[in-house]
C-alpha positions as CSV (number, residue, x, y, z in Angstrom):
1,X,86.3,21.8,25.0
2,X,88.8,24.4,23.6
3,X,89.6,22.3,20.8
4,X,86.2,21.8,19.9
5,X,85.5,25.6,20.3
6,X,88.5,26.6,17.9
7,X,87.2,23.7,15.4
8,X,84.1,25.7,15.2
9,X,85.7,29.2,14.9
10,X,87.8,27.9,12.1
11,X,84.2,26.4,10.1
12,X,82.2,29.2,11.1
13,X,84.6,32.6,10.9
14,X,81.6,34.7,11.2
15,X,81.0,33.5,15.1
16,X,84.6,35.1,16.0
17,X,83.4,38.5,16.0
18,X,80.6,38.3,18.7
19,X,78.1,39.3,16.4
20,X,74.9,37.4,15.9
21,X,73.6,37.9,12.7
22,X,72.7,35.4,9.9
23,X,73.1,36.9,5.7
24,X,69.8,36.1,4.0
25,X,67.0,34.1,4.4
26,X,67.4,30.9,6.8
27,X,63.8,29.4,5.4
28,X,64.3,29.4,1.5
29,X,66.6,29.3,-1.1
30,X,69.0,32.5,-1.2
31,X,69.4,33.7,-4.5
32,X,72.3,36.7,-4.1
33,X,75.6,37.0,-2.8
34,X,75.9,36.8,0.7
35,X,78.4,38.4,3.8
36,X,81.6,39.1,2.1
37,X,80.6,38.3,-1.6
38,X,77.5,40.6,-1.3
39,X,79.8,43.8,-0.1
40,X,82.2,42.6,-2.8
41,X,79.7,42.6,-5.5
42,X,78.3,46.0,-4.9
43,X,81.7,47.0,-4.7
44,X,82.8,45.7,-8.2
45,X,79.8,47.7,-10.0
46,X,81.7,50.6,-9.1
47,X,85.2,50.1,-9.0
48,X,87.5,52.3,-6.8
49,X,84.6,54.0,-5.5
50,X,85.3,54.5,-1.6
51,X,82.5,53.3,0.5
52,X,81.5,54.3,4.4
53,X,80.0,51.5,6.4
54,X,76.8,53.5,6.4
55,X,77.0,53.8,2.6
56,X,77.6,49.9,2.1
57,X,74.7,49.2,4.2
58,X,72.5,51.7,2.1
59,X,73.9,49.8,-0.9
60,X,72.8,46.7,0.5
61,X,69.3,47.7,1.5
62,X,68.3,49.1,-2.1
63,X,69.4,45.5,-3.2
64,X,67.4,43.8,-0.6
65,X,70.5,42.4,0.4
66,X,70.8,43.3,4.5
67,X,72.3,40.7,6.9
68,X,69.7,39.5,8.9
69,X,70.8,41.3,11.9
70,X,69.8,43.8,15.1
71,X,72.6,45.7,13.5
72,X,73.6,45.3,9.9
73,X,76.4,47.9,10.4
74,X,78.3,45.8,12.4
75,X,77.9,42.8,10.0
76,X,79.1,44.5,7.5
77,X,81.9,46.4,8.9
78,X,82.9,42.4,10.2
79,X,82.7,41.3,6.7
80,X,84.7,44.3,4.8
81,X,87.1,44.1,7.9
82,X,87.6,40.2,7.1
83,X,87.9,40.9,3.5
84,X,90.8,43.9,3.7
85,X,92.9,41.4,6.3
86,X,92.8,38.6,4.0
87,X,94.3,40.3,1.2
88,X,92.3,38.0,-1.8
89,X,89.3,40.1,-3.3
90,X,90.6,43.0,-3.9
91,X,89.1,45.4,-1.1
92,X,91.0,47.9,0.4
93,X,90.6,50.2,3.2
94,X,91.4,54.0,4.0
95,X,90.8,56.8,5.1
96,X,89.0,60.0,4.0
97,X,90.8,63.3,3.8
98,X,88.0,65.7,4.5
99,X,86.7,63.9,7.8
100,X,88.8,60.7,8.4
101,X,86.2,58.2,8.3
102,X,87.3,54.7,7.6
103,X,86.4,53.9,3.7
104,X,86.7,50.5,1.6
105,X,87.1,49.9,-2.1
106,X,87.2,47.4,-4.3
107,X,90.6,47.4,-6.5
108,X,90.8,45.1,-9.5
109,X,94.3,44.6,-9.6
110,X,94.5,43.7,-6.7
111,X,91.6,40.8,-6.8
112,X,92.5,37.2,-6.8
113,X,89.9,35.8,-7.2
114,X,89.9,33.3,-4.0
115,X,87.6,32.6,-1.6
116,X,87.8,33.8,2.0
């Protein structure tokens, strides 16, 4: 059974963090980015621009874009968390001077290009 559990981890990365949320629509077509990509792509209109989790999840909602989640914050803080420790699309992370809070940003030269 712990095979088949791992197995499903490793298709479905999004189950590791405990958080039950889906990105989009489940019923129809989805016709934006999703999870990482969406993050990403708000990110990339305003390259180098730091980010707060609450701030990314504002971004999201003017775009319509939410996770469909009791919690989008936590969705999203899974997603830009995924994206910094995979190293591929260019998203950093760091920390604010003035009050510390954790802050992401997207860097072009470090983008790859790759999928998660």
């Amino acid at each position: 059974m712990t095979l088949v559990i791992k197995g499903i981890l490793r298709l479905f990365p999004d189950l590791e963090s405990g958080d039950e949320f889906e990105w989009g629509e489940s019923d129809e077509a989805v016709e934006h980015p999703r999870g990482a990509e969406a993050v990403r792509a708000i990110m990339k209109d305003a390259p180098l621009v730091w980010y707060t989790i609450p701030e990314m999840v504002e971004a999201l909602a003017d775009r319509d874009w939410l996770p469909q989640s009791d919690n989008p914050a936590n969705a999203v803080r899974a997603a830009l968390t995924r994206a910094v420790a995979q190293g591929v699309w260019g998203v950093q992370r760091g920390r604010r001077n003035d009050d510390g809070l954790v802050v992401f940003r997207y860097n072009p030269e470090k983008d790859k290009e790759e999928p998660f």
